[in-house]
C-alpha positions in Angstrom: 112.7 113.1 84.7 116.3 113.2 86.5 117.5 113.3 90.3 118.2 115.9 91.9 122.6 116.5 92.9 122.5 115.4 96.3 120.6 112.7 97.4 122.4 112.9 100.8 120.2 116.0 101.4 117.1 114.5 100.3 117.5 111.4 102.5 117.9 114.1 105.7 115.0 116.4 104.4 112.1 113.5 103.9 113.3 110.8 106.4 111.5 112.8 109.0 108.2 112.2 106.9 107.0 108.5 109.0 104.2 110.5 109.7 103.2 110.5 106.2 104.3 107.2 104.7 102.3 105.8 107.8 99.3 107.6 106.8 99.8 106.7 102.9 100.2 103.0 103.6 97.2 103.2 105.7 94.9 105.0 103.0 96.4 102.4 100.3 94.7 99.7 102.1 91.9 101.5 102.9 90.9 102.9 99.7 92.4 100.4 97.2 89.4 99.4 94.6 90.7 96.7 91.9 88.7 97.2 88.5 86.3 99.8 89.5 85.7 101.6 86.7 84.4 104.7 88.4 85.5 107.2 91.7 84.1 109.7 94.0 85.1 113.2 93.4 84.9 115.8 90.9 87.2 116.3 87.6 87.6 113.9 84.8 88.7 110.6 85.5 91.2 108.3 84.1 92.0 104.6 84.8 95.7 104.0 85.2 96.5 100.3 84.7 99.8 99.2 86.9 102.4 96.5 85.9 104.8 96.0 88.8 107.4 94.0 87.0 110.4 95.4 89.7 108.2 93.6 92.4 107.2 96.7 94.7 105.7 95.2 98.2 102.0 96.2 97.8 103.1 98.0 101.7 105.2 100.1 99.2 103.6 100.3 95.5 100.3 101.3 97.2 101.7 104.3 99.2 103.6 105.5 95.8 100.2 104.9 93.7 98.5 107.1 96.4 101.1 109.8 96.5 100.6 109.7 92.5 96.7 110.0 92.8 96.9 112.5 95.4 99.2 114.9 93.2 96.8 114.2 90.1 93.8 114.9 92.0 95.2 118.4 93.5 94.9 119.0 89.5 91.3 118.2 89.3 92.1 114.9 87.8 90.7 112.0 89.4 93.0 108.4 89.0 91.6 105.2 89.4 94.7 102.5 89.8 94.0 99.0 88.8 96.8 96.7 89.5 97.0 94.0 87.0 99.2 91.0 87.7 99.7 87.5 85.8 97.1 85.4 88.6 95.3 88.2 89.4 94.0 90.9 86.8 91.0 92.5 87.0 88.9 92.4 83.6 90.2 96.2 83.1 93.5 94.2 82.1 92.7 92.8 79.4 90.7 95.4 77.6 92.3 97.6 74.9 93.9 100.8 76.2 91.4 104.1 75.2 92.2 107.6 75.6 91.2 107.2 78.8 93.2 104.5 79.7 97.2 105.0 81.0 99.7 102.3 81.3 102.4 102.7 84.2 104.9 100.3 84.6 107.4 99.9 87.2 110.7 98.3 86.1 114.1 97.4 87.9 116.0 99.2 85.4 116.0 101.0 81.7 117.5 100.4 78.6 120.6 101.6 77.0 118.5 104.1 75.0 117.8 106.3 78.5 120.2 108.3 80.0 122.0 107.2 83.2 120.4 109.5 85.0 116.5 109.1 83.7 114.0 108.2 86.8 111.0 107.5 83.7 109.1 108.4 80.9 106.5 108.2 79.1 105.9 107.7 75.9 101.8 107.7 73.9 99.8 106.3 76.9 102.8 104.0 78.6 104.4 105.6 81.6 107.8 103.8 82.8 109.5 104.2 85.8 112.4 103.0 86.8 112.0 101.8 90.1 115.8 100.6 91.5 117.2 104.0 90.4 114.5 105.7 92.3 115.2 103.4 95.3 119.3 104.2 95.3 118.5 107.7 95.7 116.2 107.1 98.4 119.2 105.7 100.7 117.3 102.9 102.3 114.3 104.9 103.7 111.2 103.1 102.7 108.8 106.7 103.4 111.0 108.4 101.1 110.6 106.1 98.5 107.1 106.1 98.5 106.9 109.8 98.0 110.0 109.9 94.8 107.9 106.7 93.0 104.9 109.0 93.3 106.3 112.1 92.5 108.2 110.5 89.5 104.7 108.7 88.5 102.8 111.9 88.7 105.6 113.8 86.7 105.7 111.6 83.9 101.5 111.1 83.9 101.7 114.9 83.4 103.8 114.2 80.1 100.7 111.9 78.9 98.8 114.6 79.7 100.6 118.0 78.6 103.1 116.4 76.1 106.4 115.6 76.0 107.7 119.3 75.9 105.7 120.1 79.1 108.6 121.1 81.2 108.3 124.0 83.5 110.5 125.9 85.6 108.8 125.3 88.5 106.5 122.6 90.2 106.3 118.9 89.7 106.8 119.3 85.6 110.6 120.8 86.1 113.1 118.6 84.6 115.9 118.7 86.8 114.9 118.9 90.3 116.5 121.0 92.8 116.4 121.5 96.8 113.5 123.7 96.4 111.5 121.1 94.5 112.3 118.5 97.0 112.1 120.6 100.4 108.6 120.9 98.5 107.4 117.7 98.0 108.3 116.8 101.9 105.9 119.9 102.7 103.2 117.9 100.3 103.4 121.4 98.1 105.1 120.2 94.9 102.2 120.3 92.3 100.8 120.8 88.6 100.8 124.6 88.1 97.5 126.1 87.8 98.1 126.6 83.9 99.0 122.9 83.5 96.2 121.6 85.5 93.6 123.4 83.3 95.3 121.8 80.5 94.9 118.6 81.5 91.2 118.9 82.7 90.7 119.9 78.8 92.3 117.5 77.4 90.7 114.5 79.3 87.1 116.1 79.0 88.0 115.9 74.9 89.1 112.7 75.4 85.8 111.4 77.4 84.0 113.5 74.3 85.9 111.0 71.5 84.8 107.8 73.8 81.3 108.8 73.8 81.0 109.8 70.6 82.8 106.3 69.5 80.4 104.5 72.1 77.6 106.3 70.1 78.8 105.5 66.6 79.5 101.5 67.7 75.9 101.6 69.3 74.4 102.8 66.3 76.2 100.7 63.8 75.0 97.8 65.9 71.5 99.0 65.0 71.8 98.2 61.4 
């Protein structure tokens, strides 16, 4: 995922969203559940494992996780965030990674492989983003921020989800984000298109179908 040309724009469009970095940081807290496995709400679910190596504030890394969630579950994709540090990881940590199971990781910077310009990626079931090139576009404002971690999270989640040629011309999947996209996500409208979000529903209930059957095949092993 890249920037869009003018951050100066950006900075004046989503600095007048407090109101919603308040309220994100406030549901963060609220509704933060280390290691549970399971969530209210419809849609398959998926557990998204979270490595802050660039040292987000949790007043700032819950707020993006949120905004990520919150985009995901528009799609009818539910997201349960586990943060897993060095003195505090939850047993989810240290389990192997299924197909159910995504890796984000937020880092200060990327390396020489990735484009100047490159906000993340993904690649298999490891998401990176690259947190300090996120936070110089963002000029300073901590609410916008939030939002471009999330929306850059949520973009590169979809990749995990859709593939790495899932590029759109529209929505949270475009490439190269324009004013539209961004005037969008301060009007909490920049989502998975309806095509993409069926996609995604699909392929996670195939994936809960090849842990089952896996579970099933382990259990009855066992029984021999």
């Amino acid at each position: 995922m890249e920037p869009p040309p003018n951050n100066g724009s950006i900075r004046r469009r989503l600095g007048t969203c407090l109101f919603l970095g308040l309220l994100l940081a406030v549901k963060g807290s609220a509704t933060a559940k280390q290691g549970s496995e399971s969530e209210e709400g419809p849609g398959p679910k998926i557990v998204l494992r979270v490595y802050n190596y660039s040292r987000l504030p949790s007043w700032l890394l819950w707020p993006a996780l949120d905004r990520a969630r919150f985009i995901l579950a528009e799609a009818g994709v539910v997201v349960t965030p586990v943060v897993c540090t060095a003195h505090d990881a939850p047993a989810l940590c240290g389990r192997a990674v299924d197909p159910l199971t995504v890796v984000l990781r937020f880092v200060n910077g990327l390396g020489p492989d990735r484009g100047p310009d490159t906000l993340g990626f993904a690649t298999g079931a490891y998401v990176t983003v690259a947190s300090r090139r996120v936070e110089n576009l963002a000029g300073g404002s901590d609410e916008v921020l939030t939002q471009m971690l999330g929306c850059v999270a949520a973009h590169e989640l979809g990749h995990v989800l859709l593939g790495s040629d899932a590029h759109s011309a529209t929505g949270i999947m475009t490439a190269h984000y324009t004013e539209h996209e961004w005037t969008l996500m301060e009007k909490k409208l920049l989502w998975f298109l309806p095509s993409q979000a069926t996609r995604m529903r699909a392929n996670l209930l195939s994936r809960q179908g090849e842990v089952r059957a896996a579970g099933s095949h382990g259990v009855a092993q066992a029984e021999h």
